[in-house]
C-alpha positions in Angstrom: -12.7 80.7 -53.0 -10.2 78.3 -54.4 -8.4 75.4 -52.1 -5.3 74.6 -52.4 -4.2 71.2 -51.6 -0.3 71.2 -51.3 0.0 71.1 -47.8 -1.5 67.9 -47.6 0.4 66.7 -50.8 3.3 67.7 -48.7 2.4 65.9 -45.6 1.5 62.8 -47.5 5.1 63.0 -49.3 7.1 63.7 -46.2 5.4 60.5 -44.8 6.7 58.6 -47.6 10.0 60.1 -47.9 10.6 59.4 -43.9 10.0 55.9 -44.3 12.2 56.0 -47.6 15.2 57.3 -45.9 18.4 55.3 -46.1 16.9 53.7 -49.6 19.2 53.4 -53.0 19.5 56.6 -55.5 16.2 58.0 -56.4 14.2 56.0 -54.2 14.8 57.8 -51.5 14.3 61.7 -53.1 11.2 60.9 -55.9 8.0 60.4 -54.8 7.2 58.1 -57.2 10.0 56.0 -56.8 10.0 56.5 -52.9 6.3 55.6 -52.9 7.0 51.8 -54.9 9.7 51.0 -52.8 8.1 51.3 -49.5 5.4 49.6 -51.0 7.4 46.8 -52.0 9.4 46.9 -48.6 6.2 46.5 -46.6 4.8 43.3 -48.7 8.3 42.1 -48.2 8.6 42.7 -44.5 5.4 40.9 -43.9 6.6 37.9 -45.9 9.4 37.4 -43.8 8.2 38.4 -40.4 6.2 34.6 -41.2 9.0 33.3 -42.4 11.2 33.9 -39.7 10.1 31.5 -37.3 10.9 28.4 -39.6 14.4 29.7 -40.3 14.9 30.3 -36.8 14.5 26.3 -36.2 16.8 25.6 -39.0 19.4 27.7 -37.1 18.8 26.0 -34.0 18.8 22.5 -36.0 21.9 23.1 -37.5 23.7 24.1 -34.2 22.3 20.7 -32.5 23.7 18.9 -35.0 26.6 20.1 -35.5 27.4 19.7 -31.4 26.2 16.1 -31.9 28.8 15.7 -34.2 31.4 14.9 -31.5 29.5 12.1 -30.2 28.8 10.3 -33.1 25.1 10.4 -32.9 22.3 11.8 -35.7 20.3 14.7 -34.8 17.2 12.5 -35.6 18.5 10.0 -33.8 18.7 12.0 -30.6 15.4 13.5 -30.8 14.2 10.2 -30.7 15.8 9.3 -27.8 15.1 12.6 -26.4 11.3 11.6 -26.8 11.5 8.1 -25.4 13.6 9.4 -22.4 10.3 11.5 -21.7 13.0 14.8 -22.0 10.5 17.8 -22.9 12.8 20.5 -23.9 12.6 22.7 -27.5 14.8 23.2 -29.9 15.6 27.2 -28.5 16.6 25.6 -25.3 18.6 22.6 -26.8 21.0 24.7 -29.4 21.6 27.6 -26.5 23.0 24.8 -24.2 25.0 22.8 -27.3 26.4 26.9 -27.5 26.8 28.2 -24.3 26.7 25.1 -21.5 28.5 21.8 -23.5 28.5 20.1 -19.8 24.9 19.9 -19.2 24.5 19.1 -23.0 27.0 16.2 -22.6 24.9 15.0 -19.9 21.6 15.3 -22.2 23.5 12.6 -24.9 24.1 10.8 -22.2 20.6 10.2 -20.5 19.2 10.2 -24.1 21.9 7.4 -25.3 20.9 5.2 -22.5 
């Protein structure tokens, strides 16, 4: 007797197709098509997910900085003086209270500055 293989054809396309929803024209209806782009999706997903980190810190770089500006004092000025005040706090930290708490990052300058 002869076997057929379309339903698992059809499974494996429906996999495909699911995770090609949402995509551009006739990525998301051919196969073919459907099947490169979630191929190039996933090498692209993974290249980022290790980027993400680093662009993260630029983020939080930039909003120390730009908070700094007001005091007249250079990022890599303050980290210095961050250091040699023996002040162990991240980057994370540092930009969310230059955002959300200016007082207790005044108060950081300060005790760094001295």
């Amino acid at each position: 007797m002869r076997v057929k293989g379309g339903i698992v054809t059809k499974r494996r396309h429906k996999k495909v197709l699911e995770l090609a929803k949402g995509y551009r024209q006739s990525r998301s209806k051919n196969f073919r098509k459907a099947k490169e782009a979630v191929l190039h999706a996933g090498q692209y997903s993974y290249v980022h997910r290790r980027k993400r980190p680093g662009q993260l810190r630029q983020v939080w770089i930039r909003r120390i900085s730009i908070a700094l500006e007001q005091f007249d004092i250079s990022y890599s000025k303050f980290m210095a003086d961050l250091k040699a005040a023996k002040v162990e706090i991240n980057r994370k930290m540092l930009a969310e209270l230059a955002v959300n708490q200016p007082e207790i990052f005044k108060s950081l300058t300060t005790l760094a500055t001295k």
